[in-house]
N, C-alpha and C positions, 0 to 999 in steps of 0.2 A: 329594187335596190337603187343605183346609181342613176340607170336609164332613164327613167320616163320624168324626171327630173328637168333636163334639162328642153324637155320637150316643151315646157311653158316658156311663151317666150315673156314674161315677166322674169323667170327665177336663171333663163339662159341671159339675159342683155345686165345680169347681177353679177354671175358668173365673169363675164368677160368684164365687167369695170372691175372686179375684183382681181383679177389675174394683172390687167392694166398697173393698178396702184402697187401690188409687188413688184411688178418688174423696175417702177419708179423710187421704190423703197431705199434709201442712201444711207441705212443704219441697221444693225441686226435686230435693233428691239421694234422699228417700223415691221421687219418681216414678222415677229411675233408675233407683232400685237395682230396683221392678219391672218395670222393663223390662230389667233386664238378665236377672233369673230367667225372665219370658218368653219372653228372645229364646233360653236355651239348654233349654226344653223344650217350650217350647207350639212354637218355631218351628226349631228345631234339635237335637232333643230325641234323646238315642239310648239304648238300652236293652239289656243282657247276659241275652240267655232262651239256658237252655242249654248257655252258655260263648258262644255266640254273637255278636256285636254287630249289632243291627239299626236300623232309622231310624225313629220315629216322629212325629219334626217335621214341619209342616205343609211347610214350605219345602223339607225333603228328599226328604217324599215326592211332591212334585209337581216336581222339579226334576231328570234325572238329570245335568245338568251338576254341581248342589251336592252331590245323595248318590254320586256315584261318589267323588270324593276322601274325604269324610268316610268312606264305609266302608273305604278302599284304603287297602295299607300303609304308607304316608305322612304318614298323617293322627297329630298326636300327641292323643289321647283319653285326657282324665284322670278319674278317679272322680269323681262328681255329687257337691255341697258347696256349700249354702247359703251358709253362712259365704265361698266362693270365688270364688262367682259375685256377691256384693255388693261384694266388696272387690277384686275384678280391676281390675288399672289400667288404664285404656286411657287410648291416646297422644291421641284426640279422640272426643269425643261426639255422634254424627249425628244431624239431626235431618231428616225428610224429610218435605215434605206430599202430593206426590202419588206415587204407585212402579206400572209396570206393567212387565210381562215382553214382551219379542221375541221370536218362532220364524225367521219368516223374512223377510229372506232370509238373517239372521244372528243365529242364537241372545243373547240377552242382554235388557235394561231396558233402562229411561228410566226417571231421577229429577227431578222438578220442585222446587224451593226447598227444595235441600240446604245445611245450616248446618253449619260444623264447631267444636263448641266445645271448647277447652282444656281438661280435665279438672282442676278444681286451683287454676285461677286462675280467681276469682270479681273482678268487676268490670271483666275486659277484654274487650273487644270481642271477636268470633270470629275463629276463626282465619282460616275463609274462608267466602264465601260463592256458593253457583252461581245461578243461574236455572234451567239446565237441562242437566242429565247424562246422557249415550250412553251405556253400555255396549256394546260390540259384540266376541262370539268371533267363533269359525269351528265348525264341526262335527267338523271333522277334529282341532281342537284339543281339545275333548270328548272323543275318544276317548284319543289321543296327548299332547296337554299339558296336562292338566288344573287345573293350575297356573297357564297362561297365556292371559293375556287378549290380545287380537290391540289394539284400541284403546279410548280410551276421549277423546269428545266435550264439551269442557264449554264452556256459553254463556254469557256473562253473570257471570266469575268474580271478586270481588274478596278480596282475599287481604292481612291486617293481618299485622305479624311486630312481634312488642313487642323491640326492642332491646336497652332497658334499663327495667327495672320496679321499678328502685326493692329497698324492703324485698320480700321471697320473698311469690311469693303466698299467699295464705289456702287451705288446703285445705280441699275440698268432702266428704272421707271418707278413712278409713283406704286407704291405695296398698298394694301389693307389686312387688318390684321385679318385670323380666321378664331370663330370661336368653337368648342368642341361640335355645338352644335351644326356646325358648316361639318365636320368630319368626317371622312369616307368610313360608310359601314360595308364596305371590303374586306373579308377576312379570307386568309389562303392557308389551307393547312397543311402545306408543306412545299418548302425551296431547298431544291437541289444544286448544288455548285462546287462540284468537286473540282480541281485544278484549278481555283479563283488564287487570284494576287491579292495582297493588301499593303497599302505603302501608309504609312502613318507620316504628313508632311510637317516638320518645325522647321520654323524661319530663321535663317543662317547657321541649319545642318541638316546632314545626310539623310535622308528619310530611312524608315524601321521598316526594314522588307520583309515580308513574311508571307510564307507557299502554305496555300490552305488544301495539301492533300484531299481531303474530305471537310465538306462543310455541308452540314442540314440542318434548316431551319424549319421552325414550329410555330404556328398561332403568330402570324402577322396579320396586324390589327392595329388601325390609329389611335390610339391615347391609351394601350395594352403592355407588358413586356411582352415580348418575344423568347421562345426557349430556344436552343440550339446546343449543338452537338460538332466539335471541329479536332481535327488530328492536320497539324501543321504543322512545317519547317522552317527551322531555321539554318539560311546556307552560310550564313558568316561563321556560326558556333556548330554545324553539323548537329543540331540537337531536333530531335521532335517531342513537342507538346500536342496532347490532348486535353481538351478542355471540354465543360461542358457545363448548360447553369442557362442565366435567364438575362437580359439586356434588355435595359429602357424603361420605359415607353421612351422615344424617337422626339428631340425638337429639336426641330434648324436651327442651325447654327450656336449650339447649348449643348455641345457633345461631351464637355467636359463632367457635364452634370448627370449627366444618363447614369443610371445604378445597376450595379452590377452584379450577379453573386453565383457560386460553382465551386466546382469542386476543378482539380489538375492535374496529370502528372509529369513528368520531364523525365527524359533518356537521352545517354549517350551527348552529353553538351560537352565539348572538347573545350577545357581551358586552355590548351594551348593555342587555341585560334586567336585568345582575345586577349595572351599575353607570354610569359617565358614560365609561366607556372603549369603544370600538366597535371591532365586527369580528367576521368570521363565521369561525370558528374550523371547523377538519378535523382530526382526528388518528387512528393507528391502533397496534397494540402488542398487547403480549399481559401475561398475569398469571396468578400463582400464589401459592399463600398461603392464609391461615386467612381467615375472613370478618372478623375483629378485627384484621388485620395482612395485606394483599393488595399483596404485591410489583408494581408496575406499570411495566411500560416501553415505551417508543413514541417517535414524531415528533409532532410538530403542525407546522400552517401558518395564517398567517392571512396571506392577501393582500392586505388592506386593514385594518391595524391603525391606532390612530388614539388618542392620547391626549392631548389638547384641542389639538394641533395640525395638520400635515397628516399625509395617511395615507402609509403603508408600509408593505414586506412584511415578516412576519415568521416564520423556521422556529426549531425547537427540537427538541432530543431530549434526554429526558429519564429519568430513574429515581427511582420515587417508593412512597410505601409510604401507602395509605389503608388509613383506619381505619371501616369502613365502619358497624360497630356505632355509633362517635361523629362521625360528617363530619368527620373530621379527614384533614388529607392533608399528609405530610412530604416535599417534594421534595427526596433528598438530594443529586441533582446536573441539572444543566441545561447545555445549552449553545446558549446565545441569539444569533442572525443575526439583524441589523435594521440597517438606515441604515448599512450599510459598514461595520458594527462586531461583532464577537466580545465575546459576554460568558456569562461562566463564573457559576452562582446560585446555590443555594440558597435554600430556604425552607420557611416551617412555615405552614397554613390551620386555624385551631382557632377554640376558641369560640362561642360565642351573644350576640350579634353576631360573624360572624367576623372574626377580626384575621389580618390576613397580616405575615408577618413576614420580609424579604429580604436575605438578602447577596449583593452581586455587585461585580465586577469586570472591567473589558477594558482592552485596552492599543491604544496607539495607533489609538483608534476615528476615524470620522471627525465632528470637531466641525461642521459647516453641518450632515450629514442627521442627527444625536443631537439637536440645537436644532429641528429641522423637527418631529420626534415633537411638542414641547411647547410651539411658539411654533405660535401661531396666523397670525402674518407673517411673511414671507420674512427669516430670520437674516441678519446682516451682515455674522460672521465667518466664516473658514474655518479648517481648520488638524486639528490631533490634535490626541484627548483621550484621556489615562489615567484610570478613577476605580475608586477602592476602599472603598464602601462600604455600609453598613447603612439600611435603608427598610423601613418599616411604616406600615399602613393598611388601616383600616376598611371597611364597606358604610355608609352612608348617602345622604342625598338633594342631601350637598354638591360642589362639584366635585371632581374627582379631585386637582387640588393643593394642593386648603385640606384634604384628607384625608391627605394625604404627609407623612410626617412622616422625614427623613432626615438622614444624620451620615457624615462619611467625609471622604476627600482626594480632591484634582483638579488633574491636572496638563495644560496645554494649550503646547502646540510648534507652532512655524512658522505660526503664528498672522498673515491678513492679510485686511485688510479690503472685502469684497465691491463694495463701494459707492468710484470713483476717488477719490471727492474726499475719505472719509476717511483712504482707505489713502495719499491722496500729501501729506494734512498731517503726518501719521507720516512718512515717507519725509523730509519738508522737517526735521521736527523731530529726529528721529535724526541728519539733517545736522549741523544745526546744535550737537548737545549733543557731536559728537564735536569733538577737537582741529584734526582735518584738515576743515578748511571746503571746502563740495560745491555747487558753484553748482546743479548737473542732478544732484539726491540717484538715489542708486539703490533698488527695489523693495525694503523689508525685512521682517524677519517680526518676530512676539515671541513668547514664552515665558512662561508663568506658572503655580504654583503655589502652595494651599496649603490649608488646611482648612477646611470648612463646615459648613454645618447649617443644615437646611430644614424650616420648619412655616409653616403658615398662608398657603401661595403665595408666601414670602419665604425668598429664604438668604441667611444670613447670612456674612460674610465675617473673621474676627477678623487675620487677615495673609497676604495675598496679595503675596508677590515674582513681581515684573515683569522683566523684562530686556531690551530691545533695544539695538542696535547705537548706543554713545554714553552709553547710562544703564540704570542701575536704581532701582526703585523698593517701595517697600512701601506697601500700599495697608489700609484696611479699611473696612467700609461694607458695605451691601444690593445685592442685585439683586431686584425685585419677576418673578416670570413671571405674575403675573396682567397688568401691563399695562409690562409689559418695563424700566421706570422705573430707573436708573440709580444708587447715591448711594456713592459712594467718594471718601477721603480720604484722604492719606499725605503722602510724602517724595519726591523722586527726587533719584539724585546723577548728575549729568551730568561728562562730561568735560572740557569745555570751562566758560571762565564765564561768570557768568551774563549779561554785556550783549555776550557773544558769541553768545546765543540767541535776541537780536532785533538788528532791521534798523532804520536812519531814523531819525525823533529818537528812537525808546525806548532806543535805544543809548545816545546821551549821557546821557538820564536816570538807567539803572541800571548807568552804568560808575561812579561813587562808590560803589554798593550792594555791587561783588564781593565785599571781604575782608568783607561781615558773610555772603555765603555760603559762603565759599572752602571745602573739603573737603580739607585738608591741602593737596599742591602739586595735588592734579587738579584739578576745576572746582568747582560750585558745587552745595549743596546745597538745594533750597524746598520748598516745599508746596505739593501739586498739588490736583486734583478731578476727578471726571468724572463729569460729571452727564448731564442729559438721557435720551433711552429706548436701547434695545437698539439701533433703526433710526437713532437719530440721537444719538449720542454727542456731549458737549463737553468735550471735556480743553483744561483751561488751567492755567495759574499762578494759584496761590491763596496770595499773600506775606503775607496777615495772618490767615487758617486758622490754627486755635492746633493741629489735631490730627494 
């Protein structure tokens, strides 16, 4: 092995200029570059006596696992070149502090505080880092695969992937390309790394932490994909994903292009971690796609969704394209079940803060459980809703409705009132604004539409037509849903007139007042209000309202 090496005093007075010149070395890449000259002749060193090719490394000659491939006709052996072995590119840089050899019961090592550094890129962090590294063949594979490694054990692994880095890194010395034919025919059929870190690094945010529980890997192999198999956490969302599918084939510094494809599933992801919206989210699906572009599709469920009012269930299935190099995620189509209602969405999650950005629609949903999602007290209406439109919002520390920022139409039908005693003042007053007077009015509904726009926990109203049986009306003004707070004002043209729409002496009062309402030959036109909250509505006549 080692020994009788240094016994020549040719290969000892080598040895020691060589030791000489590191100690001299004033730059990391000078120490390299003599360890890369060492590593292919003090320790893997081969030599032509003869026409011959023989072994003289320390490593080969003590090893017949590493000198059988190196002498076998397999091996690509290029003529010895200074200039070659300095400027060899390699894809990372090992660095190892402790390394011993296994016999038995399975041929191979153990590596202690294994470092893998980027070759090239000066100032990032390493690629990866172990604690502690298994090597394990077979014996059988020493004779017969020589090439293959049976497993390989790592403890303690954490593993940096720079996303995006900005300007090209700074190089550390002249590279050469490799072409496949230079390619390790290395293949290991299985790595073990359960309890590995993963930090995904973008330049000017937080990096994407993620606990890989369990990770095994399959069929690694240069210019191959790779399969694997991982069950991993996430501690910001409490959520765990398993994953499983195939990555690669592996080029430096081209991560974003690696293709990807598998199947998923997700548990237990707390929305309330990542915002004031609640609920424990499941989903599952599969994907394919480049790592900068990964096709995604699945269901979700969340059985207790909850967005500042009461909870309900919620499924979705979806088709979405993440951008995984940028955390960006394109949902190009959705189809959203909640509260009795179908809703068809869209959406884009981009940025630093990210901003979501929504379009959605459903038709005839049901308005009491759409109101339950965002009122915190039991609604008073019932009835359909149609709505078609646009919503965006932020992450921060404020409520979810003063964060909503929304625009679009709303249309509500057979609209009546949960609560007897408002639904039968309605009922009394439709009576009454119709021609045909109703001593015992019958149950009726209303209708309204028109268009909104919501910020600040306030929508606003610019013309809302109203319709029930006897009158309509235009309305505009606020709805508050932070404290359900009421404020609209309008018109309504009844059918009847107007001292036909009270009883007792207010009759004789506002029977001179008809012809200043009268609405051609039908009844009367005034000015209404409806103030008070969501729970307790006041609509009345408002005759000197100028709006």
């Amino acid at each position: 092995g080692h020994v009788p090496l240094p016994a020549s005093p040719e290969f000892a007075d080598y040895l020691q200029r060589a030791a000489r010149t590191a100690c001299r070395a004033a730059r990391d890449e000078q120490i390299q570059g003599m360890a890369r000259l060492f590593w292919f002749t003090v320790e893997f060193g081969l030599v032509r006596e003869a026409g011959q090719v023989k072994a003289y490394g320390s490593r080969l000659i003590s090893s017949h696992a590493d000198c059988a491939p190196a002498l076998g006709p397999d091996c690509e052996r290029r003529p010895f070149s200074v200039d070659a072995v300095l400027e060899q590119s390699f894809e990372s840089r090992v660095v190892v502090q402790h390394y011993y050899r296994t016999y038995f019961p399975h041929p191979g090592f153990v590596a202690d505080g294994v470092t893998f550094w980027r070759n090239g890129h000066e100032g990032e962090p390493p690629l990866a880092t172990v604690d502690h590294l298994h090597v394990v063949g077979t014996w059988t594979g020493l004779l017969f695969r020589p090439h293959t490694l049976y497993q390989i054990w790592l403890r303690g692994m954490r593993v940096n992937v720079v996303l995006s880095s900005g300007a090209p890194a700074k190089s550390t010395g002249p590279t050469k390309s490799t072409s496949s034919k230079g390619e390790s025919k290395l293949r290991v059929e299985t790595i073990v790394a359960n309890g590995s870190t993963l930090d995904l690094l973008r330049k000017g945010e937080p990096p994407l932490h993620f606990v890989l529980e369990t990770l095994q890997i399959h069929n690694v192999r240069a210019g191959e994909p790779l399969t694997f198999f991982t069950r991993l956490r996430l501690p910001n969302l409490g959520a765990v994903v398993a994953a499983n599918g195939s990555l690669g084939p592996f080029r430096s510094g081209r991560y974003a292009e690696m293709q990807v494809q598998g199947g998923y599933s997700v548990t237990d992801l707390q929305l309330s971690r990542v915002s004031d919206l609640d609920g424990s989210v499941s989903a599952s699906g599969g994907y394919s796609g480049r790592l900068n572009q990964i096709t995604v599709q699945g269901k979700l469920a969340i059985p207790n969704f909850k967005a500042g009012g009461h909870a309900t269930r919620l499924d979705a299935a979806y088709t979405a394209v993440v951008k995984a190099t940028q955390g960006d995620v394109d949902i190009r189509s959705a189809e959203v079940k909640m509260a009795g209602s179908t809703l068809a969405a869209n959406a884009t999650i981009s940025g630093n803060p990210n901003i979501s950005r929504v379009n959605f629609a459903t038709t005839d949903g049901d308005l009491h459980q759409l109101l339950e999602v965002i009122e915190s007290s039991t609604p008073t209406v019932a009835g359909k809703v149609s709505i078609a439109a646009q919503a965006e919002f932020g992450s921060g520390p404020q409520a979810f409705l003063k964060r909503l920022r929304l625009q679009g139409h709303i249309a509500v039908k057979d609209v009546t009132f949960v609560t007897s005693k408002t639904q039968t003042e309605m009922d009394a007053f439709s009576a009454r604004a119709r021609k045909q007077n109703n001593n015992d009015p019958v149950k009726v509904t209303a209708a309204a539409s028109g268009d909104t726009r919501f910020r600040d926990g306030m929508a606003y109203f610019p013309d809302i037509q109203v319709e029930l049986p006897g009158a309509n009306a235009h309305l505009a003004g606020t709805f508050n849903l932070l404290n359900t707070r009421v404020d609209l004002t309008g018109k309504v043209a009844m059918q009847q007139k107007l001292s036909k729409d009270v009883t007792g002496w207010k009759k004789w009062l506002m029977t001179p007042l008809d012809p200043f309402f009268r609405h051609g030959k039908t009844g009367a036109v005034v000015s209404i209000a409806v103030t008070g909250t969501s729970q307790n509505p006041k609509i009345g006549q408002n005759l000197l309202h100028t709006k």
